[in-house]
C-alpha distance (Angstrom), angle and dihedral (degrees) to the residues before:
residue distance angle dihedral
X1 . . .
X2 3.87 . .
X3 3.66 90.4 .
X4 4.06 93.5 47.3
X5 3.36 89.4 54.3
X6 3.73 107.5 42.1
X7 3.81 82.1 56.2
X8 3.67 85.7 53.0
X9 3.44 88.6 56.5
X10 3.62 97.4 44.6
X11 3.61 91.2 53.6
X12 3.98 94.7 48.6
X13 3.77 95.5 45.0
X14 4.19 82.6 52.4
X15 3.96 96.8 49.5
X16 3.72 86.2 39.2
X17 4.15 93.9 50.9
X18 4.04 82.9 35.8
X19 4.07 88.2 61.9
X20 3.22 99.9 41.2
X21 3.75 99.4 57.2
X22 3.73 84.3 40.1
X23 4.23 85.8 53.8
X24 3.85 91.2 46.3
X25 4.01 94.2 51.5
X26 3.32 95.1 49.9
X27 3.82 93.4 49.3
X28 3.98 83.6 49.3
X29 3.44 92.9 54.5
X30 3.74 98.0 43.8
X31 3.69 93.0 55.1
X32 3.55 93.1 46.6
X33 3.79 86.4 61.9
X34 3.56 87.6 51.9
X35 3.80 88.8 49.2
X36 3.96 95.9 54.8
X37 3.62 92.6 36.2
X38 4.23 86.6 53.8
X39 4.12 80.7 48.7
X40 3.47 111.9 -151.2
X41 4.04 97.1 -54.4
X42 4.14 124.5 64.1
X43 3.75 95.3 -106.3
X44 3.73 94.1 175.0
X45 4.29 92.1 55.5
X46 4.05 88.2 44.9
X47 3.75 90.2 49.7
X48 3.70 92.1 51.8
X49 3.68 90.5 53.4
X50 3.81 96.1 52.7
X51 3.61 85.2 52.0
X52 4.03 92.8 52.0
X53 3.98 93.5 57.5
X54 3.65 86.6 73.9
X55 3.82 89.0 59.4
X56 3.79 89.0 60.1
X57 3.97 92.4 49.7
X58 3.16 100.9 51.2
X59 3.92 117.9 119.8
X60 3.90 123.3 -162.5
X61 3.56 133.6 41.0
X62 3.90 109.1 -14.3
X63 3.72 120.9 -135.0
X64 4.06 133.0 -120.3
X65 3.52 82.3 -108.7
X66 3.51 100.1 53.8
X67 4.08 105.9 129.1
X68 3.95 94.5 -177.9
X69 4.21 93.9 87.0
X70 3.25 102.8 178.2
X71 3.57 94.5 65.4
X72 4.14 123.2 74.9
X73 3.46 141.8 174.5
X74 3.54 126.7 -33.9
X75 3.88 160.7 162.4
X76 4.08 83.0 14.3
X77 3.92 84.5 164.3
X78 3.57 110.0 61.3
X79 3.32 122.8 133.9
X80 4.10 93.7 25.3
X81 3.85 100.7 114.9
X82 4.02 85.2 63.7
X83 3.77 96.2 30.4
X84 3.49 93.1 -117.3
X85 4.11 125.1 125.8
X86 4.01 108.2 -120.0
X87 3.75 95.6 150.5
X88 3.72 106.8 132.6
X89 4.02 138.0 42.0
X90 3.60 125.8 87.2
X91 3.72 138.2 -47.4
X92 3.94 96.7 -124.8
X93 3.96 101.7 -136.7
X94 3.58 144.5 -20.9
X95 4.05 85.7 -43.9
X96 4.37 123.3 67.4
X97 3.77 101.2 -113.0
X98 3.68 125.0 110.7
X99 3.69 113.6 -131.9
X100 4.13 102.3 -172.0
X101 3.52 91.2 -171.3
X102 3.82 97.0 61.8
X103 3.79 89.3 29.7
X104 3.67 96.7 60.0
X105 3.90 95.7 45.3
X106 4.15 86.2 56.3
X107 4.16 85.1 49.6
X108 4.26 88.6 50.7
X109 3.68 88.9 44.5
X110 4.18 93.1 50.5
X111 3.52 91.6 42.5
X112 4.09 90.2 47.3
X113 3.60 78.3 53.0
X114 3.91 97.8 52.0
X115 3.85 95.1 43.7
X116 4.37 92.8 40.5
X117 4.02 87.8 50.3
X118 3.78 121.4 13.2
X119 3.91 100.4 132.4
X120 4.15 85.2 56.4
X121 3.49 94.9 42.0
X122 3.91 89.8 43.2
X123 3.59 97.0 50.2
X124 4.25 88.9 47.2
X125 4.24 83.8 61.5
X126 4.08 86.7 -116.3
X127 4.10 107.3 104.8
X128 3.76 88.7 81.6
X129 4.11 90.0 55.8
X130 4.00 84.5 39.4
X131 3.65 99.0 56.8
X132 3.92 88.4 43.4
X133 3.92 89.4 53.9
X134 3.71 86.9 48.8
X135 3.73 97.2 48.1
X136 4.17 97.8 47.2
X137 4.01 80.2 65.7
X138 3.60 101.3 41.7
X139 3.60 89.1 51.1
X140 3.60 96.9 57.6
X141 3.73 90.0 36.8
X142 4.08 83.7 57.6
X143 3.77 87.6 44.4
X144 4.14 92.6 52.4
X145 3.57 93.0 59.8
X146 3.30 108.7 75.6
X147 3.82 104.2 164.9
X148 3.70 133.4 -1.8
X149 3.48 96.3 -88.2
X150 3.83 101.8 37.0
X151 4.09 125.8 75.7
X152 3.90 116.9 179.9
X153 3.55 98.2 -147.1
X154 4.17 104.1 172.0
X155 3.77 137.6 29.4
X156 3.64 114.2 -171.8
X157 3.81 142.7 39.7
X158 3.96 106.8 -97.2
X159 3.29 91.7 -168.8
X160 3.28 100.1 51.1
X161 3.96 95.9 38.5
X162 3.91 93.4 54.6
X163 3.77 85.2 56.6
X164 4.14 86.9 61.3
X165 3.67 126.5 60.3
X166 4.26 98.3 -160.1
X167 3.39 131.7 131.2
X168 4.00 126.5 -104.3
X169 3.99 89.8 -100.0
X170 3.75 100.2 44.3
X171 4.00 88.7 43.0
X172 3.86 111.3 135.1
X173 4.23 103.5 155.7
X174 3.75 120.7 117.9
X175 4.31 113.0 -63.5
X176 3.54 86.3 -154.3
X177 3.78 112.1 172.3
X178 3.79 131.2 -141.4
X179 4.01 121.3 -174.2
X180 4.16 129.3 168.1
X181 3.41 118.2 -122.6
X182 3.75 141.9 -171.4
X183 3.98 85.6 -87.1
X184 4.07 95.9 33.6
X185 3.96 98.5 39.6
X186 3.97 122.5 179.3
X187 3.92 104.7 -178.4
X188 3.90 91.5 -179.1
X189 3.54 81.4 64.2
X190 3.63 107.9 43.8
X191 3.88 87.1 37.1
X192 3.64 93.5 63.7
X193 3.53 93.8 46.4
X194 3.45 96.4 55.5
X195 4.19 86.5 51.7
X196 3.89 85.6 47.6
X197 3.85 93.4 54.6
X198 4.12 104.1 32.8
X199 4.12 89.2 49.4
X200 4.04 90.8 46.6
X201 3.96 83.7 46.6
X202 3.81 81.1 65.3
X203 3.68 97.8 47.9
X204 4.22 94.5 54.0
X205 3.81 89.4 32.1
X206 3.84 89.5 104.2
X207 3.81 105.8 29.4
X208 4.27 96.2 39.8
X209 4.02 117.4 21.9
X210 3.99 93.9 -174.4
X211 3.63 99.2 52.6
X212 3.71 94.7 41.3
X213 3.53 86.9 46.3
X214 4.05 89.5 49.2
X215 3.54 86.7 46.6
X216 3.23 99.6 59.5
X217 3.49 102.2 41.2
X218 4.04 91.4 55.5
X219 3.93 84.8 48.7
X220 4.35 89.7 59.3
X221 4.17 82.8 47.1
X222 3.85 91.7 53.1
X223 3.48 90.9 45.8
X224 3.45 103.8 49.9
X225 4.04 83.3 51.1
X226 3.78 93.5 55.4
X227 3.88 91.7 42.8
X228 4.11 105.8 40.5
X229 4.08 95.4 39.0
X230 4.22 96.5 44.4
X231 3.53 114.3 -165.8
X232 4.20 137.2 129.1
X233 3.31 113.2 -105.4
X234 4.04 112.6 -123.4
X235 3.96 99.7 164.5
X236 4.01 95.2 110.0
X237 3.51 97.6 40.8
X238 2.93 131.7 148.5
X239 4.32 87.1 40.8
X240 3.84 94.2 36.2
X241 3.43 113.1 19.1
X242 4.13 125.4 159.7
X243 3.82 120.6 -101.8
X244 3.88 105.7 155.4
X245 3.81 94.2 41.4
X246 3.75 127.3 -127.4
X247 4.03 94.8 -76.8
X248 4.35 81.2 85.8
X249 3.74 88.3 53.9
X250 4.17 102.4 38.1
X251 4.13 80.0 57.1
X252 3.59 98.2 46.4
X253 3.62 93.5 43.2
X254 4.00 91.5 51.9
X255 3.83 88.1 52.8
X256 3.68 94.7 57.8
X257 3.38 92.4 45.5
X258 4.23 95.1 55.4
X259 3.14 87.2 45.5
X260 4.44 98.5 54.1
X261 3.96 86.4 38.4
X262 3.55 114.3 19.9
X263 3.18 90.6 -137.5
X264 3.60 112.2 154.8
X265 3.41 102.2 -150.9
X266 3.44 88.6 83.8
X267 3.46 101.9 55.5
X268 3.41 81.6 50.6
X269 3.64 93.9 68.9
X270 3.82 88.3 43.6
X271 3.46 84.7 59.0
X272 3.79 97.6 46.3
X273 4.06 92.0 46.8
X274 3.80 95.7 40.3
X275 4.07 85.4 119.4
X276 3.81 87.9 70.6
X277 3.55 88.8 64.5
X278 3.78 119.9 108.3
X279 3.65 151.2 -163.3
X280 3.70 100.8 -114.2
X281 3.89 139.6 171.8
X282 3.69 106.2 -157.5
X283 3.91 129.7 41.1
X284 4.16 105.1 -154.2
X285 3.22 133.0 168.1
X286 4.04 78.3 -104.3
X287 4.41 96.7 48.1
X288 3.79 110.8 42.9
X289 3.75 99.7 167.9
X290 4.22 93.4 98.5
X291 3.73 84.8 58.7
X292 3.71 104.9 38.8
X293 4.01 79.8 53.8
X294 3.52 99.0 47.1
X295 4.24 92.7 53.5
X296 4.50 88.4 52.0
X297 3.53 87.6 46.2
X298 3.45 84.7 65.4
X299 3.70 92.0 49.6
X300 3.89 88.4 39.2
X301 3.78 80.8 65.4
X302 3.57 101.4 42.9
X303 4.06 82.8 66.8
X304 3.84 101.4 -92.1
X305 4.11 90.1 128.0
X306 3.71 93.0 171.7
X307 4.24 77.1 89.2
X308 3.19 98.3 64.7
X309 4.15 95.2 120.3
X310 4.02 86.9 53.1
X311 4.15 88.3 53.2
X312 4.27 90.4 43.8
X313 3.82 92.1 47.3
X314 4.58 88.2 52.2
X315 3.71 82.4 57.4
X316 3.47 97.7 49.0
X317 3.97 87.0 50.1
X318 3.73 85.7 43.3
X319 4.09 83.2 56.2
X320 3.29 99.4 51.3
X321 3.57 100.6 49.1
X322 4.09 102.6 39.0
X323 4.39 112.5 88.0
X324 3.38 103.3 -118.2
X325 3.53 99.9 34.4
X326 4.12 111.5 136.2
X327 3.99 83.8 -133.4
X328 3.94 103.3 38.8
X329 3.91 104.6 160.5
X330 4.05 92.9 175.8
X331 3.52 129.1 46.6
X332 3.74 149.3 -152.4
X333 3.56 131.6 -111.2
X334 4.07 115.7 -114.0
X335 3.88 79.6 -93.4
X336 3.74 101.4 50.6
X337 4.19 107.1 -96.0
X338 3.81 113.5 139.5
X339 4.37 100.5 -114.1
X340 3.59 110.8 -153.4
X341 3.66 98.0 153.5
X342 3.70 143.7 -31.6
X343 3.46 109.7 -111.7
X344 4.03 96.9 82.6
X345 3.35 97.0 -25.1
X346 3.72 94.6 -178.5
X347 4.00 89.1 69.1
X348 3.96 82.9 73.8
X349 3.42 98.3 45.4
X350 3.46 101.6 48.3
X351 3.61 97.5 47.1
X352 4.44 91.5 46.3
X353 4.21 81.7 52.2
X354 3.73 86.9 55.0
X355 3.73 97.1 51.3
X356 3.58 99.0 39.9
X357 4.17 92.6 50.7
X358 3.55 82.1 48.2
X359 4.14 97.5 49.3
X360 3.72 88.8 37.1
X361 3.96 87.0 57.8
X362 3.55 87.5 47.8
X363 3.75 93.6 54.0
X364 3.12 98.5 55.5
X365 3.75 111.3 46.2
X366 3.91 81.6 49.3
X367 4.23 78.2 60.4
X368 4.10 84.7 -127.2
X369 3.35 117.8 167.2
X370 4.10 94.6 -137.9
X371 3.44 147.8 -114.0
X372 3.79 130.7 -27.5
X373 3.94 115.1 -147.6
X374 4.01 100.7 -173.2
X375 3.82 92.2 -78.8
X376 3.97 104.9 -7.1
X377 3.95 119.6 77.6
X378 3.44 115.9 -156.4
X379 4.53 111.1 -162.2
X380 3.86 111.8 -150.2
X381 3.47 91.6 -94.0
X382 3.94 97.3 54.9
X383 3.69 77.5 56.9
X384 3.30 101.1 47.4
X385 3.89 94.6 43.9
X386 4.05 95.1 50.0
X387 4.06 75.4 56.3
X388 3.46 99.9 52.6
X389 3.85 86.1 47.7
X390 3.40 87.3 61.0
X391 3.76 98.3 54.9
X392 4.13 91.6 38.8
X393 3.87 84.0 57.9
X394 3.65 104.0 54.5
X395 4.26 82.2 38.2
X396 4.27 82.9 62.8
X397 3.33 104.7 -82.6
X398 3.74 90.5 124.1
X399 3.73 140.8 100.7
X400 3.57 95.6 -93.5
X401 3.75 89.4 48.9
X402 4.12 89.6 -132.4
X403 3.40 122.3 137.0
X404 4.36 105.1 -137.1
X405 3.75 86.4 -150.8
X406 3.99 109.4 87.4
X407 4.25 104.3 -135.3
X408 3.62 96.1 32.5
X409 3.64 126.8 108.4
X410 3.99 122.2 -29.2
X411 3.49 102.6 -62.6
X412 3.81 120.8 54.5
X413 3.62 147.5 145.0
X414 3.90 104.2 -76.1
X415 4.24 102.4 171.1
X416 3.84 87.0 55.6
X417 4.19 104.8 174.3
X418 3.29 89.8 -115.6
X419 4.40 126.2 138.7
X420 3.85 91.8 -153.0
X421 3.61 104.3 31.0
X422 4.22 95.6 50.8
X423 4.01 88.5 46.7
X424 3.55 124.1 73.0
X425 3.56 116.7 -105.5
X426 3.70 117.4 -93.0
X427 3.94 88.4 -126.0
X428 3.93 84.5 61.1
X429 3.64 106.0 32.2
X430 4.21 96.9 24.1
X431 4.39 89.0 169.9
X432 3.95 96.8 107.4
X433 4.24 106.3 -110.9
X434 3.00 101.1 -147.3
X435 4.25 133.3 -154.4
X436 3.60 98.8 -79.8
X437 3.79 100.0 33.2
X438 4.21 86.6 48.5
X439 4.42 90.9 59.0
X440 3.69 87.9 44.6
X441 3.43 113.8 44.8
X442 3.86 99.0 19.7
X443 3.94 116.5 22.1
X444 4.04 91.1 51.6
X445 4.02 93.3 39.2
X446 3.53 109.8 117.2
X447 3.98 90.5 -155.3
X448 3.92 115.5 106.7
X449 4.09 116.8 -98.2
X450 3.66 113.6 -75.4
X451 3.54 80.3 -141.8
X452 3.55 126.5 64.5
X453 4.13 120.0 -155.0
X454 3.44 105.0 -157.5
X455 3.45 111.6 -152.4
X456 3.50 100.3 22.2
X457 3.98 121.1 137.5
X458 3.24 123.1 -146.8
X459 3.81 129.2 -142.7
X460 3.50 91.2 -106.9
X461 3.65 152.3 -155.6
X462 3.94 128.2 1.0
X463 4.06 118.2 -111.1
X464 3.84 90.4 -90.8
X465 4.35 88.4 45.2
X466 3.47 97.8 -104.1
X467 3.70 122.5 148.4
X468 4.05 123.5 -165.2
X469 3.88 96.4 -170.6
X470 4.18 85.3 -140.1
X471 3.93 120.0 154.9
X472 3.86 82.8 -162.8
X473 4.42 87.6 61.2
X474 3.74 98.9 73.5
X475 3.42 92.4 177.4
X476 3.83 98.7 67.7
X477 3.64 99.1 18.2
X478 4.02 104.3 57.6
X479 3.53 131.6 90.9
X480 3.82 127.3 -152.2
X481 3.67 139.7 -159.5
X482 4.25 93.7 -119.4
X483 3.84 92.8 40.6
X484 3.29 88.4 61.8
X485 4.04 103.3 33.6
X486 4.50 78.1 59.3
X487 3.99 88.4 50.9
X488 3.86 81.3 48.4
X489 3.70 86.2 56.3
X490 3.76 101.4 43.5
X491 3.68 98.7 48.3
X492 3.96 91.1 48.6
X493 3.55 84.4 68.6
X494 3.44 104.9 65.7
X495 3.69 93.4 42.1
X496 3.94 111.8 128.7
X497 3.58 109.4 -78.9
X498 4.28 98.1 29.2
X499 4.22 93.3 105.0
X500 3.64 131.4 42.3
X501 3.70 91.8 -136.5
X502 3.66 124.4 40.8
X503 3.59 130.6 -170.9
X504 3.81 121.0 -129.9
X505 3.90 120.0 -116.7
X506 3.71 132.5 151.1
X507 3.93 109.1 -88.5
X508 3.98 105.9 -128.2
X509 3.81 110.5 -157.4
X510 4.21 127.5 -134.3
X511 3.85 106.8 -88.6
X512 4.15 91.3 -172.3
């Protein structure tokens, strides 16, 4: 009996041992796929910092939840000279004003961002922050149209404010307000408002009916204003002024809204205008086409072949953009960063890394073999690497070995040009700085930010990827609310889980 049962014993202990290992090598390998889906960077803790910056630009009455505490209260007025409520939104830069136009293409682009990749973004503990980014615009976007035929589309003198260096609490220049009407139209404007609001719809479709539904129903009202009373919009010139024309918009607009109703009405207009679609380079919060493309490619792929021009014009963008591409239209710095231009260059690279991850995606669920540059081919995941490359740049992987996103790794931007980031916070310093005293003693400090704005991205590097960390250098040193909504964007797509096949690299943690 002793024997039978030591050899029972034996025999347990050895399964036991047996399943163990077996439990511990499975566990290995199951992080390691987490590991090489991470890549060699912390995605997830980078996305949550884009998402923070909007914290920090928000204008209005803050919420208990607000995380950003250096901020407070403020602009609690706007809107009163026309008795209309416009408190709220977001402050679109280092300055106070509120540019809708710009601010609504940064809420389409987080929403886009929500709706492309809301399992990733789920699983990284961000979608709840995401949807409350998206919904602090929408709200004020909701608020700004006050009738069917009237769009409030700017609260604040920019003149005026660029004169003043003063934070959002202390801020005493003008609120004037500027709207487009039936008789002063501005179909950029209303345009990307209607995007802004039918791609949100999406996003709350699920978790709240009514205000997707409300959403959407305000989106067909700003669209019919941009579409039946034509006309460029010119009221934020000379800071946002139209280039491309609202024919970029009208089609971008009329995407999002197929896609929140399925209506097909609007793909009928699509359809009708597909002449005004064209072979672009950038996609701005001024040229829409790239993006407009990029979303009926994905029909084009889903088997509506009537879009075939929108899926030939995303190559041609994927042409001009990709080094070694026989028709390259933009290119790289000696250290690899996509140069479109120099005044905050990084707006144009973000957003072009958001399009391509997105196309490349595209590509390859459709099981496509790629993209055919005269004699280079470039497979979805060339694509999607020269992306990635993009983000792991302005993350520090760089020649100045600077990370262009303030909070991340050791080396940042600390002079951001930024009002409420370079002035003490009003719950430290409560003794009201005002315009004067804020150029003097804290635009032309050389001492870093009291402040810091997590999150934010700067405009970047020069053409040769230098970086003078200057408040005075605008161009390079100031963040803004679309920049980093396309950041958002980019880094959501490389979130475990967003490719089939991932390649294995040591994960480096966030030492800020």
């Amino acid at each position: 009996m002793m024997g039978q049962r030591h050899c029972g014993l034996m025999l347990f202990l050895t399964l036991f041992f047996w399943c163990v290992m077996a439990s511990r090598e499975e566990l290995a390998r199951a992080e390691a796929d987490k590991g090489s889906c991470l890549g060699d960077l912390d995605y997830g803790n980078v996305l949550g910092k884009a998402i923070l910056f909007f914290e920090g630009q928000r204008s209005g009455k803050l919420p208990a939840g607000q995380r950003v505490k250096w901020r407070g209260d403020s602009a609690l007025s706007d809107g009163r000279p026309e008795n209309v409520n416009l408190v709220g939104g977001y402050y679109d830069a280092g300055d106070n004003v509120k540019f809708g136009w710009p601010m609504a293409f940064a809420v389409t682009l987080l929403s886009w961002t929500a709706t492309e990749y809301q399992r990733e973004i789920a699983a990284a503990s961000q979608l709840w922050y995401l949807r409350s980014a998206i919904k602090w615009g929408t709200d004020f976007l909701l608020r700004a149209h006050t009738s069917p035929t009237t769009l409030y589309t700017q609260v604040g003198d920019g003149n005026s404010d660029h004169q003043c260096w003063e934070r959002p609490e202390d801020m005493d220049t003008a609120r004037t307000l500027y709207k487009i009407t039936t008789s002063s139209p501005g179909t950029e404007a209303a345009a990307e408002a209607a995007a802004a609001l039918s791609a949100a719809s999406i996003v709350f479709k699920s978790i709240d009916a009514n205000y997707s539904a409300l959403l959407l129903s305000k989106s067909k009202s700003l669209f019919e204003l941009a579409d039946k009373y034509r006309g460029p919009y010119q009221g934020s010139c000379p800071f946002y002024c139209s280039y491309s024309g609202y024919q970029d918009e009208l089609l971008w607009a009329s995407v999002w809204l197929y896609k929140a109703s399925g209506d097909g009405n609007y793909l009928n207009y699509v359809l009708s205008n597909q002449g005004w679609s064209q072979a672009v380079s950038e996609f701005s919060w001024d040229n829409k086409f790239a993006g407009a493309q990029v979303l009926l490619a994905q029909e084009f792929h889903r088997g509506k072949n009537n879009l075939a021009k929108f899926n030939n014009d995303v190559a041609s963008f994927v042409c001009a953009l990709m080094p070694g591409s026989s028709t390259i239209q933009i290119k790289t710095t000696p250290g690899g960063l996509l140069y479109t231009r120099d005044s905050s260059n990084l707006q144009y690279t973000t957003s072009a890394s958001m399009v391509l991850l997105i196309h490349s995606k595209t590509l390859s669920k459709a099981h496509v073999n790629g993209v055919q540059c005269g004699s280079a081919h470039f497979s979805a995941s060339h694509i999607r690497e020269f992306a990635k490359s993009q983000v792991d740049y302005i993350l520090g992987k760089n020649p100045m070995n600077t990370s262009y996103m303030v909070g991340w790794g050791s080396k940042y931007p600390r002079q951001l040009h930024h009002r409420g980031s370079s002035i003490p916070s009003i719950h430290v310093h409560p003794a009201k700085v005002g315009c004067n005293d804020g150029l003097t003693t804290y635009y032309s400090s050389i001492n870093p930010n009291p402040n810091t704005h997590v999150g934010a991205i700067v405009g970047g590097p020069d053409s040769n990827d230098q970086f003078s960390d200057l408040r005075s250098d605008y161009s390079h040193s100031e963040p803004a609310t679309y920049m980093n909504a396309a950041f958002a964007g980019a880094v959501a797509a490389l979130l475990p889980g967003t490719q089939e096949e991932c390649v294995g690299t040591k994960k480096m943690g966030d030492p800020a």
